[in-house]
N, C-alpha and C positions, 0 to 999 in steps of 0.2 A: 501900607503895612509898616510897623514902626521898623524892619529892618531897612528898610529902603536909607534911610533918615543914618544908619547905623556904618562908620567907619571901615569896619570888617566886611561888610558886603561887598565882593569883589577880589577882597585880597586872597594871595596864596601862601595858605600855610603849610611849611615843610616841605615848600617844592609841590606838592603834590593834592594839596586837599586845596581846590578854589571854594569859599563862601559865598552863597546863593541867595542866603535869606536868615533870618531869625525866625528861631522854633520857641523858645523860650528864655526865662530870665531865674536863676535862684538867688540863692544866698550864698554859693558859692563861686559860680560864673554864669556863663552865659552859652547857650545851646543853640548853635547855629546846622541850617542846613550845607553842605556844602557837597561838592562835584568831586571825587575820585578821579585825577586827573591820569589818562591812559588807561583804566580800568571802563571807564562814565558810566558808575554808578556810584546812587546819594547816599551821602552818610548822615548822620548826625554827629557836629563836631560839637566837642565840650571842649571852652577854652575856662583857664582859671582866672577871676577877675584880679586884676593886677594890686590892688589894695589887699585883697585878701591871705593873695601870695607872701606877704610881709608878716602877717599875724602868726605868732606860734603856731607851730603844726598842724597849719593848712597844707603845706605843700605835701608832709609826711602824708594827710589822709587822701589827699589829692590820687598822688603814687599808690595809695592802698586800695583806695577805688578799682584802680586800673586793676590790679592784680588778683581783688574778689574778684570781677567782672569775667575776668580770663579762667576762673577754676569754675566759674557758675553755667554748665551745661545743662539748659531746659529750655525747652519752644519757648516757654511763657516769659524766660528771660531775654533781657536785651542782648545779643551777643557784640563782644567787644572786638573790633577789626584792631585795630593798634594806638600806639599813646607815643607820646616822646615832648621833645619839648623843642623849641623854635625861638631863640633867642631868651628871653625871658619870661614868654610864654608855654604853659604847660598846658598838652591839650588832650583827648581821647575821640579816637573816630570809633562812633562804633552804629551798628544798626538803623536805618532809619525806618520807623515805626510809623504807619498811615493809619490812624486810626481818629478817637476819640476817648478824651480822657475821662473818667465817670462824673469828675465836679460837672464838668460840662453837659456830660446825659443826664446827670438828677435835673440841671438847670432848665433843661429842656422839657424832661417827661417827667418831671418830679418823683416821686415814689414808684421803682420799677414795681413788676410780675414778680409775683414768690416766688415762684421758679425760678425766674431769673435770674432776681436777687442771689438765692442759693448757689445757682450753677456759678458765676460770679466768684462769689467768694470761696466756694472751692477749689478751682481753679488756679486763685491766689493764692491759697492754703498749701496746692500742689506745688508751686512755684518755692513760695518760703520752704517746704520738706526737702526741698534740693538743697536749698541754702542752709540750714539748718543741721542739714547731714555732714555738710564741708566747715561746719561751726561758725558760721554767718549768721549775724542777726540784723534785719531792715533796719529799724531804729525808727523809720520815717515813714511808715504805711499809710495813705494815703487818699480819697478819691482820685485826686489831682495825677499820684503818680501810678492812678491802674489806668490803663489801655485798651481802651474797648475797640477792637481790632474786628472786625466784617460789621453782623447787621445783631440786633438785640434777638432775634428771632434764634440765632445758631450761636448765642456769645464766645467768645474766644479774647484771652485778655493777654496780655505783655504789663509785667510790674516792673518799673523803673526808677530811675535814681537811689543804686545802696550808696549814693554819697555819705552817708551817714552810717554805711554797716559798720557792725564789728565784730570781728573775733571773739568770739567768747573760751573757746580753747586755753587753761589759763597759762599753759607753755609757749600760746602764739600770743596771746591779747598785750597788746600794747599801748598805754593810757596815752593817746594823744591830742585831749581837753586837759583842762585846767582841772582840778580836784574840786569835785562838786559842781562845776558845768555841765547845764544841761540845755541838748541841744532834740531837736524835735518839734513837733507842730501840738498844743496843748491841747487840741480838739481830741485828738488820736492817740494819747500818750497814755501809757499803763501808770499805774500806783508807784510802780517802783522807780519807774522813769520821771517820774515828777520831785521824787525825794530825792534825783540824784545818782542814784544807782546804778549799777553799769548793768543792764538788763541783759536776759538770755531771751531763747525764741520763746517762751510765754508770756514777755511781753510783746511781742509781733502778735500771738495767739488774741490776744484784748486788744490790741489794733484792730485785730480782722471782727471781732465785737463793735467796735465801736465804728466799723467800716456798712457790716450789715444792718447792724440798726440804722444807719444812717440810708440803706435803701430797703431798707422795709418803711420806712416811716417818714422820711425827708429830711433829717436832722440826726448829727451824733447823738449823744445819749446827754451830755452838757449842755448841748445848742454851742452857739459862738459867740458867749459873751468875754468880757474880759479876761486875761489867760489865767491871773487868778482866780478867778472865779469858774473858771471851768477846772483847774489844778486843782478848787477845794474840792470841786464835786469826784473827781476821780478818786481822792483823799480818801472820800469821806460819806459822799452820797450814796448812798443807793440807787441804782439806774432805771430807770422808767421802765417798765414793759412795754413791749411794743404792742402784747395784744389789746392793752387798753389805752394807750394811744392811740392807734387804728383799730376798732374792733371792726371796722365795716372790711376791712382787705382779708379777712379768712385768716387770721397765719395759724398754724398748728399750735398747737400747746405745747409738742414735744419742739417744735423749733425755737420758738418764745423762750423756753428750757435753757436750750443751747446760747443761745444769745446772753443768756444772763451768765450761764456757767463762764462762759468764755470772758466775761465781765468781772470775773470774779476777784474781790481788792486783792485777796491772799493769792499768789501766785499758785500754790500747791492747790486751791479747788479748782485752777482751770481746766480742762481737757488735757491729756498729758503730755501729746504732740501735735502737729500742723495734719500729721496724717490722718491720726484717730477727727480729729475734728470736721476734717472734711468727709470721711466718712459717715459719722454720724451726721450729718446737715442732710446728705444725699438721704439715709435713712429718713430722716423727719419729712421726708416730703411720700412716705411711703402712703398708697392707697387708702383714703379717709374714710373711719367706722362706718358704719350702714349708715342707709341715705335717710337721712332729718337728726341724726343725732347729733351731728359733729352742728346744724346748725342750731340747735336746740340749748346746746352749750353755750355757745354763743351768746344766744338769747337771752341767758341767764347770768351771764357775765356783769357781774357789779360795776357801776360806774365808777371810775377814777374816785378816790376820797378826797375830800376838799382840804386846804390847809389846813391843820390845826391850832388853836391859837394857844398861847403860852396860858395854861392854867394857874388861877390866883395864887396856889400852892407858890409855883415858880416866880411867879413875879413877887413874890412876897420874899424868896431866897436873898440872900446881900450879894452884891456883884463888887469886887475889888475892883477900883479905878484906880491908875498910878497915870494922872495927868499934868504933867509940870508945872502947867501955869494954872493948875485951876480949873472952876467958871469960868476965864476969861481965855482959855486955850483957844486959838481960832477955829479947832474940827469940833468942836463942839458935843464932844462923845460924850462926857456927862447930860448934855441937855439930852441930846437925842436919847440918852436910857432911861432918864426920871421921866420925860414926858411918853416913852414906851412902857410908863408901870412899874420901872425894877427899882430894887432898894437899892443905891448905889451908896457906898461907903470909900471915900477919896483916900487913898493910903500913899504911905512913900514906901522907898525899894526895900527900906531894913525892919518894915513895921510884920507884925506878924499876920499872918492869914488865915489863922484858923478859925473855922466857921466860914469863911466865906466859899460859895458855890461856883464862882468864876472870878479869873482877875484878867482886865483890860487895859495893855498899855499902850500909852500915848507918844509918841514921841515929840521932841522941844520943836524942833521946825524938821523941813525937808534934809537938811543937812546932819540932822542929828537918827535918824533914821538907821544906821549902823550899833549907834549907840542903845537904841533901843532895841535892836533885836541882840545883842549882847545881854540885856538885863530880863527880857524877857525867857530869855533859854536859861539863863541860871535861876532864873524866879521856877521855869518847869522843871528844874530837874531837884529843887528840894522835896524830901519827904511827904509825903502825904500833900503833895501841891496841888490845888483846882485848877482846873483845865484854862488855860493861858492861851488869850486872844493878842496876837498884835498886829497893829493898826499901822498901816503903812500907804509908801505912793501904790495907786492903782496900772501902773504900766512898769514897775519894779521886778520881772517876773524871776531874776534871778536872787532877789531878798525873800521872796515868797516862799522859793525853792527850800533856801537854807534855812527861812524858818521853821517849815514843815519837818526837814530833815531832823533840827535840833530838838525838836520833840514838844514845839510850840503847838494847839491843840488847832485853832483856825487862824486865816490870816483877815484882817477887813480892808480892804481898798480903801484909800483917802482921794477924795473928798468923800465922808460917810455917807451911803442910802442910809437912812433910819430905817428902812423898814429891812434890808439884809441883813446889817448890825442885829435889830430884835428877833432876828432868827437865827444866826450863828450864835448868838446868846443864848436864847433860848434851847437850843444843840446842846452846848455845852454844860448847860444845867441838867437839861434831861440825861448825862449821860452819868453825874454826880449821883442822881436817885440811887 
């Protein structure tokens, strides 16, 4: 086991907590098991990684953790035994949890039992209404951090790490990121959380969407591609159904429903709280129409529609290019759109746009990347402006961020797919019509 190998294993912290073993690893420390010395019984100890410690107001969220943890009384939460700090180190003992965490069940049984699935994320649902109620919001919802605690047969779940909660309370909330830091997992992250935003519980609400889709069908609603690319889809895309992704597993209609509602870009068509939503889930699984109808529907269920391709209309539209160098730009964004069909018209920053149906910018190399989302967000914010593409690095996910925020229409990861590009293009034109 890699704590074996691990420094901490063995040592006593605060006098009182000896480390046993490594439970896990984040982004903020590291989650050892360790022995309650005089007590012996295990905790789970969260110590804070010592680089971290240094970075603005990690330690302030560190401290803040501790003290959600301490007002959050629910079975389904982790209870917090105590916190303090130990020289330079800052730690938290709190509960230790023997279970199994869901990434690991999907990995195993792939796509749970509807049932299950349901009972699941209601559960969770019940968990967040507690936190929710004390003005807590996850931030960080998870497979990873739910807790499948006994057997899949009687589910019982523990939701873990609000290392990321906050206050939403606007007399307690306390900005302690950076202004436009955005911290979370882009698999699981609501519309508003991707622009930036400092979310309430409806975006936990599309967490728990993008949690159960993920075991109705074995994947979020984005998949796991690059975090831009999944940030555009929450943006932007519309989320898959899950009943024609799997039509062979049964799911209700009225649940299929709920999953999207709860998906919903506009915060206000969600569900209106953690509670109403898990109610209605429990409803949808209520006793199915007379026997052969519900499979009869089914049956009749249209298959998935296949891509559409960009109609001549569209490809005939002009696409504004604002490329520095040209043809001779090394991303090659002009080639890749004349050889995708589109009229492309190469402009500079001060030339006018009118007429044209999208404009695509390029920036001068990797270092100039700032500069061009500066000229892109004032290119979007004139009058009557076409929906403004820019083209950036692909592992950038905080440029992504701010472009989206500033009112840029999509983003394209560099080095370009030609075949993405011709359809974020293509987006953006259909949305001109």
């Amino acid at each position: 086991m890699a704590g074996k190998a691990d420094p901490w294993v063995g040592r006593v912290v605060a006098g009182r907590y000896q480390v046993t073993g490594t439970l896990g690893r984040g982004g903020m420390g590291t989650v050892y098991e360790a022995e309650q010395l005089g007590l012996e019984r295990y905790v789970a100890l969260k110590v804070l990684h010592p680089h971290v410690a240094k970075t603005p107001g990690a330690i302030a969220r560190f401290q803040r953790e501790a003290q959600l943890m301490a007002r959050l009384k629910h079975p389904g939460a982790v209870h917090l035994f105590d916190h303090g700090a130990d020289g330079d180190t800052l730690y938290l003992a709190m509960e230790r949890v023997f279970g199994v965490p869901l990434d690991e069940v999907l990995e195993t049984y792939g796509p749970l039992e509807v049932k299950t699935a349901v009972e699941l994320a209601a559960q969770v649902l019940e968990v967040l209404e507690a936190a929710h109620d004390l003005g807590m919001v996850h931030r960080d919802l998870k497979p990873s951090n739910v807790m499948l605690v006994g057997e899949l047969s009687a589910p019982t779940v523990k939701v873990l790490d609000f290392g990321l909660a906050a206050l939403v309370n606007p007399g307690q909330q306390e900005r302690l990121t950076g202004s436009g830091q955005v911290l979370g997992t882009p698999a699981y992250m609501s519309p508003e959380h991707c622009r930036g935003e400092l979310p309430d519980g409806r975006a936990d609400l599309y967490s728990v969407g993008c949690l159960l889709h993920e075991l109705l069908v074995g994947r979020p609603p984005f998949g796991d591609s690059p975090a831009v690319e999944v940030m555009s889809g929450h943006l932007y895309r519309p989320p898959p159904p899950v009943r024609q992704l799997r039509p062979e597993r049964g799911i209700p209609e009225a649940l299929e429903a709920l999953v999207l509602a709860s998906l919903s870009k506009a915060k206000t068509q969600r569900p209106a709280s953690a509670r109403e939503l898990a109610a209605r889930l429990r409803e949808a699984l209520a006793p199915p129409p007379a026997r052969g109808e519900g499979k009869k529907q089914e049956r009749v269920q249209p298959p998935p529609a296949p891509p559409v391709a960009p109609s001549p209309e569209l490809l005939a539209r002009p696409v504004a290019l604002i490329e520095p160098d040209g043809p001779a730009n090394p991303h090659g964004i002009g080639t890749a759109l004349s050889v995708g069909g589109y009229r492309v018209v190469p402009c500079r920053e001060d030339d006018s746009l009118e007429g044209m149906a999208a404009l695509v910018v390029v920036p001068r190399s990797d270092r100039a990347q700032e500069e061009a989302l500066a000229l892109a967000s004032t290119l979007a914010s004139r009058p009557h402006a076409p929906p403004v593409l820019l083209c950036g690095s692909g592992e950038d996910f905080s440029l992504m961020s701010r472009a989206v925020a500033s009112g840029v229409y999509d983003y394209v990861p560099l080095p370009v797919d030609p075949t993405d590009l011709a359809r974020k293009v293509s987006r953006a034109l259909r949305s001109r019509r």
